[in-house]
Backbone as numpy.savetxt, mean C-alpha at the origin, in Angstrom:
# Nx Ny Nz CAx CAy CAz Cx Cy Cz
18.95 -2.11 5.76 17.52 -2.18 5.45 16.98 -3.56 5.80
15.85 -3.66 6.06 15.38 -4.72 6.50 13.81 -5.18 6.13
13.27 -5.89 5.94 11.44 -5.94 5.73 10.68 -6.42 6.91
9.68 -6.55 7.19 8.76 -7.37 8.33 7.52 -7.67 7.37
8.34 -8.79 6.90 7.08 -9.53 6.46 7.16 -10.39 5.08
6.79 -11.79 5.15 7.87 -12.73 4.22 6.69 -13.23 3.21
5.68 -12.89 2.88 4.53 -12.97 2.21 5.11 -12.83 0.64
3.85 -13.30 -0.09 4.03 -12.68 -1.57 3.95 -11.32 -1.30
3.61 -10.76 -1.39 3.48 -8.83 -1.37 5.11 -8.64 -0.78
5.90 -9.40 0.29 6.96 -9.11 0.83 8.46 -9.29 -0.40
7.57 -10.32 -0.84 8.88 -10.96 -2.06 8.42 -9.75 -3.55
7.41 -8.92 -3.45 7.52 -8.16 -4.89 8.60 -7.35 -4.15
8.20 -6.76 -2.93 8.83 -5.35 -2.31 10.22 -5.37 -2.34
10.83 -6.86 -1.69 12.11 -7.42 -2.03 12.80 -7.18 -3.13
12.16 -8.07 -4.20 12.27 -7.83 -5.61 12.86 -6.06 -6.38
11.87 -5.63 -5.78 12.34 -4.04 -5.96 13.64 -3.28 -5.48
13.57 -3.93 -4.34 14.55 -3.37 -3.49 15.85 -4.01 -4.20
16.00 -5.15 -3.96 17.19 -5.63 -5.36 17.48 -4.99 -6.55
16.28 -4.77 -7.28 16.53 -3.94 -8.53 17.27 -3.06 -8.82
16.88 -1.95 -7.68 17.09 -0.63 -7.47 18.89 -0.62 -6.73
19.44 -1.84 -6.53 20.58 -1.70 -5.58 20.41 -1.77 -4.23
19.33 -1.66 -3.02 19.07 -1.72 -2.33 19.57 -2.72 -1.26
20.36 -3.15 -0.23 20.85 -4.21 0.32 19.72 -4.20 1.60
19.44 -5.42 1.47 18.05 -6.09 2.62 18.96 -6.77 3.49
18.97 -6.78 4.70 19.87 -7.75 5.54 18.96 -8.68 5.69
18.07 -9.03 6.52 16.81 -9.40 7.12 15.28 -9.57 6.97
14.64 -9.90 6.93 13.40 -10.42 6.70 12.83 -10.67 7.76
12.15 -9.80 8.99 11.26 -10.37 9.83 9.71 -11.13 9.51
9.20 -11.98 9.99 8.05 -12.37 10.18 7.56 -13.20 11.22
5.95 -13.14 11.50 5.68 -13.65 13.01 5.59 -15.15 12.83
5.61 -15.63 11.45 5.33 -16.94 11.33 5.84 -17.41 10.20
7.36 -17.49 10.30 8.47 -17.71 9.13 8.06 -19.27 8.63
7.67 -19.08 7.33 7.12 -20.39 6.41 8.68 -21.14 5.73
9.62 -20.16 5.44 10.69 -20.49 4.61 12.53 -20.11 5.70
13.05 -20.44 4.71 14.30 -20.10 5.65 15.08 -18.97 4.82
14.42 -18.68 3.79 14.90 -17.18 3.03 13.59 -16.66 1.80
13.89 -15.64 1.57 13.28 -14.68 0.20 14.16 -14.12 -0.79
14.15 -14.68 -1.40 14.90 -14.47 -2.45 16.19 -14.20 -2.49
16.58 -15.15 -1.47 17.98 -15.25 -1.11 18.41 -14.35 0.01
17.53 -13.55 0.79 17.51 -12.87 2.39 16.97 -13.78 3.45
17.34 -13.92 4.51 17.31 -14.62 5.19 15.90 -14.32 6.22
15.05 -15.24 6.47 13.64 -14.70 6.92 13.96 -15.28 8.38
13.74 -14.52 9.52 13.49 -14.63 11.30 12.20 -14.84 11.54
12.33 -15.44 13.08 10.91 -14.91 13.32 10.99 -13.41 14.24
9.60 -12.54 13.86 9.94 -10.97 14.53 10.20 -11.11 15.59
10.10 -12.35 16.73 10.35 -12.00 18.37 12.08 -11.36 17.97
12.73 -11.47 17.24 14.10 -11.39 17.13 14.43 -9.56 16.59
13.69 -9.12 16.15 13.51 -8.19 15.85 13.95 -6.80 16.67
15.25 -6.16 16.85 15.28 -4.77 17.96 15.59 -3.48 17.36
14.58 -3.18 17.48 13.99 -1.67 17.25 15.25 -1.25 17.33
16.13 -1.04 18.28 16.94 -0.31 18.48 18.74 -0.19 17.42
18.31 -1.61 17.07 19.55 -2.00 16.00 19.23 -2.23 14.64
18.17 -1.41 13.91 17.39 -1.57 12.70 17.68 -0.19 11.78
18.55 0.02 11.25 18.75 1.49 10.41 17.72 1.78 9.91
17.17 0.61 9.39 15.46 1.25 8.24 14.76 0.05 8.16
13.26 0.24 8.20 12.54 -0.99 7.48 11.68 -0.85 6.47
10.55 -1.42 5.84 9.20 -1.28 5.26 8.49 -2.09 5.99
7.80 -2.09 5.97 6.60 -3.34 6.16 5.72 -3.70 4.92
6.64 -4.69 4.62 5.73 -5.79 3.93 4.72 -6.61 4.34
4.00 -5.73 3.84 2.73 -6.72 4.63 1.34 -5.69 3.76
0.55 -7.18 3.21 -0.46 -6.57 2.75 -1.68 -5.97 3.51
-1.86 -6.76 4.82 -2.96 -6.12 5.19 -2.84 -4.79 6.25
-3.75 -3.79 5.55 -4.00 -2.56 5.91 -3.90 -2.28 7.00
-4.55 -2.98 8.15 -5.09 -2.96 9.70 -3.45 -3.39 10.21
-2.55 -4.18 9.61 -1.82 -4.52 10.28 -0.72 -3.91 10.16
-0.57 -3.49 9.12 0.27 -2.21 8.82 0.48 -1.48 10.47
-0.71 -0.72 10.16 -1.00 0.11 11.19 -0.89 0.26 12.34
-0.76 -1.19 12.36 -0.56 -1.60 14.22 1.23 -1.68 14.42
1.66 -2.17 13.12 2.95 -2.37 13.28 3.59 -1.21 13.08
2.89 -0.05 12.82 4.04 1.54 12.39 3.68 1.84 13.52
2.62 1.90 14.20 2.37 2.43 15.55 3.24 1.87 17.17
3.90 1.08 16.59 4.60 -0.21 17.83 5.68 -0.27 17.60
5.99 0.03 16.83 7.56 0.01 15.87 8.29 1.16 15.95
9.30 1.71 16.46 10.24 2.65 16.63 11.46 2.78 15.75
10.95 2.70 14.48 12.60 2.44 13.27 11.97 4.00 12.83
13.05 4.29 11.64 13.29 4.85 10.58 12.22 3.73 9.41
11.27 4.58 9.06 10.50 3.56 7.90 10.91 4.23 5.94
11.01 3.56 5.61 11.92 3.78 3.90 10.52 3.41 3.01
10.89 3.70 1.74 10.09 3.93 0.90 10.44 2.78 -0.47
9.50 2.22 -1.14 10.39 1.22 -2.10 9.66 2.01 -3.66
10.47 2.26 -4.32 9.91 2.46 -5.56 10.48 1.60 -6.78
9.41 1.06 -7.47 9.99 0.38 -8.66 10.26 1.38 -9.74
11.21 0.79 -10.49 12.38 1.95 -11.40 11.16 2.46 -12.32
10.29 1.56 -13.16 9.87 1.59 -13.82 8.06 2.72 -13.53
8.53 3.05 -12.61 6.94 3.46 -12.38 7.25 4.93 -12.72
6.05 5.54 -12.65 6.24 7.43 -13.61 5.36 8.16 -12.42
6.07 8.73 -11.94 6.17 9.72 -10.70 6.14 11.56 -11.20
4.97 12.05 -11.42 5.73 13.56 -11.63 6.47 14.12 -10.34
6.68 15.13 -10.60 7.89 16.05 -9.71 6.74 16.58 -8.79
6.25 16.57 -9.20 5.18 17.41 -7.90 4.01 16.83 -7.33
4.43 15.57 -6.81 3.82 14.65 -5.82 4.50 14.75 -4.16
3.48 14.26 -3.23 4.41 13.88 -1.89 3.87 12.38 -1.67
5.08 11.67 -1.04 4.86 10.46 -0.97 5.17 10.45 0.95
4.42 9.78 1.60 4.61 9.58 2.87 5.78 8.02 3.04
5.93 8.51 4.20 7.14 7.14 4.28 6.74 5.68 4.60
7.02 4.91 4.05 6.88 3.66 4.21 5.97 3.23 3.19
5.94 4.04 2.23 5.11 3.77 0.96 5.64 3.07 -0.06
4.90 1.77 -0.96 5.63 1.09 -1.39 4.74 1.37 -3.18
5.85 1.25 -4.34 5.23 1.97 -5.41 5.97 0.49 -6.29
4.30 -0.20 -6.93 4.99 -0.99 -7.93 5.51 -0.79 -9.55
5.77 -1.76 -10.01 6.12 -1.55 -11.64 4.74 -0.80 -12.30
5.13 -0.31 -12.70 4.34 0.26 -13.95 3.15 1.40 -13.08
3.45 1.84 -12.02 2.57 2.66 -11.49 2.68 4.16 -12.23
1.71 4.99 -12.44 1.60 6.23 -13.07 0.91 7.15 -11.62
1.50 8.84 -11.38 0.76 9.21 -10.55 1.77 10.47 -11.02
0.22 11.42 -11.23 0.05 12.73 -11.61 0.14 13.49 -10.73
0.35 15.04 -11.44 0.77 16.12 -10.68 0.07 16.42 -9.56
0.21 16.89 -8.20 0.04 17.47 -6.59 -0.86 16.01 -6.64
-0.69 14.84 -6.27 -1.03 13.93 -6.19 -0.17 13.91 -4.65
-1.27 13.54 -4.02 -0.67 13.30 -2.06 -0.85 11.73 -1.99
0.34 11.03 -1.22 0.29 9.76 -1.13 0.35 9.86 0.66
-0.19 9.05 1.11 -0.11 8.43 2.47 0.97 8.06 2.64
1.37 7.75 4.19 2.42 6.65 4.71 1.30 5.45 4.72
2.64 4.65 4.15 2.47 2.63 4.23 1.32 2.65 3.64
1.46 3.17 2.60 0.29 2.85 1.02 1.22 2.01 0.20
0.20 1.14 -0.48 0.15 0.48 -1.45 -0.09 0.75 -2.80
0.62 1.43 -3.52 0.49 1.53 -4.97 0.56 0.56 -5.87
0.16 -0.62 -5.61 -0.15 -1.94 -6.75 0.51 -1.85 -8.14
0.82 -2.89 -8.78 1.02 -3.33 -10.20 -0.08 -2.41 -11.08
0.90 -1.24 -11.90 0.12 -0.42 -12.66 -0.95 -0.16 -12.42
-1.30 0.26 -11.15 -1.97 1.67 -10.32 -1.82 2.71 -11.12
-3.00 3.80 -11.26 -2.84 4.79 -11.80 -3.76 5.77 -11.08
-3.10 6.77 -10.51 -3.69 7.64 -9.75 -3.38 9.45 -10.33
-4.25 9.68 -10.51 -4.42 10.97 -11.54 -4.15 12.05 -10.87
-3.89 13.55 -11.60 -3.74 14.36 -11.05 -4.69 15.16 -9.63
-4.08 15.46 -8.44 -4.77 16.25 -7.12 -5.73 15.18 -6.60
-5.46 13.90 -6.75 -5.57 12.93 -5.83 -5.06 13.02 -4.48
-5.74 12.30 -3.60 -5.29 12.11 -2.20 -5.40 10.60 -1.50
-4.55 9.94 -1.15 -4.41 8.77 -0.85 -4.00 8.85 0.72
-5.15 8.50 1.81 -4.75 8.33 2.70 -3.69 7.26 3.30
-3.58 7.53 4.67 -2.20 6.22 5.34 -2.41 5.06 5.06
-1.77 4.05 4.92 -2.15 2.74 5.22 -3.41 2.17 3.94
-3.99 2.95 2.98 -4.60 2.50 1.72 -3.18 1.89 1.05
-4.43 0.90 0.15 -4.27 0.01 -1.01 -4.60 -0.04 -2.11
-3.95 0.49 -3.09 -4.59 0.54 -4.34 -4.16 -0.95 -4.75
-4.97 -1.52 -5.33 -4.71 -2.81 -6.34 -4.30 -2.92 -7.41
-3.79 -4.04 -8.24 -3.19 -3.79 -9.24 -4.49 -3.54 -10.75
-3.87 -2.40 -11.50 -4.88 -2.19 -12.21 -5.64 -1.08 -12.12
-5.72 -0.54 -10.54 -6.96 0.49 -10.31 -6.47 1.55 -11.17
-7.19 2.36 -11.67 -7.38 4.19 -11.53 -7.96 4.48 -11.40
-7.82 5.47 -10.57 -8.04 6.94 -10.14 -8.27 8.29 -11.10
-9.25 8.64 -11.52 -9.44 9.86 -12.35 -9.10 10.94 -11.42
-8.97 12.27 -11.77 -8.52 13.47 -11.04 -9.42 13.45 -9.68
-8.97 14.32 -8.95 -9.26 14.52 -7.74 -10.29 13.63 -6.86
-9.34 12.45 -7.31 -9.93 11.55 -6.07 -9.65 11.41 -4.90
-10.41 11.30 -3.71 -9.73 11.46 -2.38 -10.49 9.54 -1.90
-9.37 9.43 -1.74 -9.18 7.62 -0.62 -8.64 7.95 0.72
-9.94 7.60 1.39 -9.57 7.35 3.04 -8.49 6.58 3.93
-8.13 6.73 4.72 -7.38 6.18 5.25 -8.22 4.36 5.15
-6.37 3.72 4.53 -6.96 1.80 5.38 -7.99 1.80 4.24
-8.16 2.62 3.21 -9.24 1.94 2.34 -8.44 0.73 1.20
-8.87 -0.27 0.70 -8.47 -0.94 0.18 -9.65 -0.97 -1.58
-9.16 -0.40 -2.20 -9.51 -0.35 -3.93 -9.12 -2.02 -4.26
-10.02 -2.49 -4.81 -9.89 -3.86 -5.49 -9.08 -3.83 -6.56
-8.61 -5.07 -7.49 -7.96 -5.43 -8.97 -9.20 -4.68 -10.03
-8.21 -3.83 -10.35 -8.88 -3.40 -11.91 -10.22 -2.49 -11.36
-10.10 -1.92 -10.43 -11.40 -0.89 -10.01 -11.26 0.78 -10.55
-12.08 1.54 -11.04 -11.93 2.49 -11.35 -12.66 3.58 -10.53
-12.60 4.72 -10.13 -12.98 5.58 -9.66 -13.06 6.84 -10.63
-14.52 7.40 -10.86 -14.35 8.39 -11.99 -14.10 9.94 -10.85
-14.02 11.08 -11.83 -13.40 11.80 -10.90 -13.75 12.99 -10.39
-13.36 13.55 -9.08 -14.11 14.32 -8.03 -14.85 13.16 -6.83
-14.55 11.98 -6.97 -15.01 11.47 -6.06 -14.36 11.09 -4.39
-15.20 11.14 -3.40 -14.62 10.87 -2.02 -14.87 9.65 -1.56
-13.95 8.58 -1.25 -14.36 7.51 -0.58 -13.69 7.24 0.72
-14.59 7.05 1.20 -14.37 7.14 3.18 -12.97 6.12 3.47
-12.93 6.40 4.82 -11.85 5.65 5.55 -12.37 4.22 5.97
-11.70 2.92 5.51 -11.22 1.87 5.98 -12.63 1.01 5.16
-12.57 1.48 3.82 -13.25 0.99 2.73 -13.07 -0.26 1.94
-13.95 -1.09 1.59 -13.47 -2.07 1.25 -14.06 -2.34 -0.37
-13.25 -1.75 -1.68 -14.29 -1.93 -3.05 -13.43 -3.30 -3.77
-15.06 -4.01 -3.89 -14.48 -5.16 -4.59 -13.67 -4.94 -6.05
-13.10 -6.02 -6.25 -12.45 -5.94 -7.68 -13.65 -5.48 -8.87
-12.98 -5.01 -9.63 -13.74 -4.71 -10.91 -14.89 -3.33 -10.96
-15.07 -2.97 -9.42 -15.90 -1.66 -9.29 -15.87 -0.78 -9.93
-16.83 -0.26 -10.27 -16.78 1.16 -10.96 -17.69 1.93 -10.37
-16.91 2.88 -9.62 -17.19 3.77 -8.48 -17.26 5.44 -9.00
-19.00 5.63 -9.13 -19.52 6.71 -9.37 -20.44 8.07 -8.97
-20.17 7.21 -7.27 -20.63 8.64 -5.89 -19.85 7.83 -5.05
-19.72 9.02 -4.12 -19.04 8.89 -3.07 -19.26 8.12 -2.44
-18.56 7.13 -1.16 -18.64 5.81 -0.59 -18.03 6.38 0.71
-19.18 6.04 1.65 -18.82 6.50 3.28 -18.03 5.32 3.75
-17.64 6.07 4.75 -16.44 5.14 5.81 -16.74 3.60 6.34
-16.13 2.89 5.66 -16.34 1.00 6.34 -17.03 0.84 5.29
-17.84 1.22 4.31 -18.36 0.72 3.39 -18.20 -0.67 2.39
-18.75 -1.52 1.97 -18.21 -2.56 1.69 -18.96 -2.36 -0.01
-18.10 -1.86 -0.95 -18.63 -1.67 -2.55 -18.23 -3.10 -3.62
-19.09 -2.85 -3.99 -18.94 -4.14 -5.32 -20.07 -3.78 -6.63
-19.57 -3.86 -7.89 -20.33 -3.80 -8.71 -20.13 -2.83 -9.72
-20.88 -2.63 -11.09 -20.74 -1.64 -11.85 -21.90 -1.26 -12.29
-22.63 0.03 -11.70 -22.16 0.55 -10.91 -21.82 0.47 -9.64
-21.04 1.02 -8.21 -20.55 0.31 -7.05 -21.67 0.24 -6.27
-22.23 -0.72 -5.67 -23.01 -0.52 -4.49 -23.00 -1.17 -3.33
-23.18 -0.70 -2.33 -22.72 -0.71 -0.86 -24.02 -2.25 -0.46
-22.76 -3.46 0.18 -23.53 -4.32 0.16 -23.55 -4.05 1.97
-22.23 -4.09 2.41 -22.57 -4.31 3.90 -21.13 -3.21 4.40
-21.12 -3.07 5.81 -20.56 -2.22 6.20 -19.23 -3.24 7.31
-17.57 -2.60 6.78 -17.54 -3.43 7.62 -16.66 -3.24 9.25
-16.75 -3.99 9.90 -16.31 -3.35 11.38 -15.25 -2.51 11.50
-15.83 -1.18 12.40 -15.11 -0.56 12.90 -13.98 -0.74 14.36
-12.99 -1.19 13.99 -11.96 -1.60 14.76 -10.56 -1.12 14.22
-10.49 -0.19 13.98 -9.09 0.08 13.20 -8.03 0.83 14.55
């Protein structure tokens, strides 16, 4: 197993992966700050071959880059779950999805690949979490919420429920989100409101 990407967000994912028993050989990144993570040894990615990599994640917080890197990247992508998080039986989780401590997520709840389930995230029952979203630490999700692809939910944001929020969304921390929010939208506030929209380049 291996990570790409030596960030704080890289050292929780780490962290997990230790917990759980997990053996990390490697640590890629494009711009190695340290000479290890938590006692794994960090490269820079030019070193990186697809072809000799059993599994990775991508650690890496931002959304857009995710994306570029599952799309360019030819591994086997793995999944990190912290022990402590409460998973019913009748969820799907896409691969390369990373699930922190204390996360809660209810029944036919659909998770994306290379989502972010944050520090006690709570995502409710017949939710839908597109690819490459971010929940923050703190958010919930009331029932049947649907998150767009690449949308990023702020710290401590709530979404009440039946609501749709578009692809590659950006809600500030603390939102409280009570109609639906179109695609690129940029939300902040309680209640949420759409200050600016932001570029479409994904």
């Amino acid at each position: 197993m291996s990570l790409f990407g030596a960030s704080g967000h890289g050292k929780v994912i780490l962290d997990i992966l230790q917990l759980i028993g997990q053996s990390v050989d490697v640590v890629y990144d494009d711009y190695p700050k340290q000479p290890s993570l938590l006692g794994v040894p960090v490269v820079p990615a030019s070193l990186l071959d697809s072809e000799k990599i059993d599994s990775l994640i991508l650690s890496i917080g931002n959304n857009r880059v995710r994306k570029r890197l599952a799309k360019k990247l030819n591994v086997t992508f793995e999944n990190a779950i912290h022990p402590s998080a409460i998973l019913s039986k009748h969820i799907a989780i896409g691969e390369g999805t990373v699930v922190m401590a204390g996360v809660k997520v209810n029944p036919n709840a659909v998770i994306g690949k290379h989502c972010i389930l944050n520090t006690g995230a709570i995502v409710e029952h017949d939710c839908k979490i597109g690819h490459f979203a971010h929940l923050s630490p703190g958010v919930a999700l009331a029932g049947n919420v649907t998150v767009g692809e690449g949308t990023h939910v702020g710290i401590g944001s709530c979404v009440i429920q039946g609501i749709t929020i578009g692809k590659w969304v950006t809600i500030g921390a603390g939102a409280v989100i009570i109609k639906d929010v179109p695609d690129y939208a940029v939300v902040v506030g309680n209640p949420g409101i759409i200050i600016k929209f932001n570029l479409q380049d994904e």
